[in-house]
N, C-alpha and C positions, 0 to 999 in steps of 0.2 A: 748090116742094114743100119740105117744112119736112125735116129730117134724120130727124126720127122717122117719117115717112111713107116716110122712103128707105130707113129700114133696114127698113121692118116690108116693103114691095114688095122688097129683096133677096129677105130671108128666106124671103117666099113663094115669089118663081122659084126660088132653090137646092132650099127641099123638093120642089118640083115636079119640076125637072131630076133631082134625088134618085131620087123617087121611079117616074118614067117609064125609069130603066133596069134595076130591082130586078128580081131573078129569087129563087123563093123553092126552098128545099132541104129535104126533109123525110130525115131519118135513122129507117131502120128501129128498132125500139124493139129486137127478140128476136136473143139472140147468134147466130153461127153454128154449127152444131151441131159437137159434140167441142172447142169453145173454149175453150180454157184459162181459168183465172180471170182477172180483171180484163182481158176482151178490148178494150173499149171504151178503159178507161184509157190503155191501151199502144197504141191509133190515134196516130199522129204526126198532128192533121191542120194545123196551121198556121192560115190563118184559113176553116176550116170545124168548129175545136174548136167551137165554138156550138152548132153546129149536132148535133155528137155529144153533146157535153154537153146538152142539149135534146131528146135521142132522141122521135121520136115526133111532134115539134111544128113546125110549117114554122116557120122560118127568112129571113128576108131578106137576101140576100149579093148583091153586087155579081158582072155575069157575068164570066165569065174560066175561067181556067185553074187547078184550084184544086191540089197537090200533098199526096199521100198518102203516109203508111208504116205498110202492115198487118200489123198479127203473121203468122209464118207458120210457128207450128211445128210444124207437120205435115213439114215437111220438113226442119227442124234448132231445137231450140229454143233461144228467143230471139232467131230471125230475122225481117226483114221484108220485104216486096214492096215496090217504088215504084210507085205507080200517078197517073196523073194524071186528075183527075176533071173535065170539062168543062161549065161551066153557061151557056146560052143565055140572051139578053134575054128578057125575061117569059115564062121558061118556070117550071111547074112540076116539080121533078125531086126522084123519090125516089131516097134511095140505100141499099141494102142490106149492109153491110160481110159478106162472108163470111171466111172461113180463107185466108188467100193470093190477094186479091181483095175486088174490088165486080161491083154489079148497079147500072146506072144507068139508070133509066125515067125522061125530059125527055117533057111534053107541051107 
């Protein structure tokens, strides 16, 4: 098998392998209600920015464990929640950022 035939068959098993463990994240578009301005901005989310930044549009993110910091100033401002957001093998999961919180629906 000639070198180029080798890389172009890597390539394919890695997208494949890639793509057989993908789980996809949909972030609700609409703030939560009484939310201060730039609520979305001020999500800490590490690597599910994408996905916030993207409001609205599924996402493909690797599963795991993903860690959050929600605004929370209903209860002191300029404060945040840690929350930890969990995403399943090919599941589809929306997530709803609310005030001091999420909603997370995984099918």
């Amino acid at each position: 098998m000639t070198t180029c035939r080798r890389i172009v068959l890597v390539a394919a098993l890695l997208n494949a392998a890639v793509t057989a463990v993908a789980a996809e994240v949909t972030v609700e578009k609409d703030p939560p209600e009484h939310a201060q301005p730039r609520f979305f901005e001020r999500v800490q989310a590490g690597d599910l920015a994408d996905a916030i930044a993207r409001r609205g549009q599924p996402v493909d993110v690797k599963p795991g464990q993903y860690h959050l910091r929600v605004p929370c100033d209903s209860m002191k401002p300029g404060s945040f929640v840690d929350i930890t957001v969990t995403v399943d093998e090919h599941s589809k999961t929306r997530v709803r950022l609310e005030e001091c919180g999420v909603q997370v629906d995984s099918r």
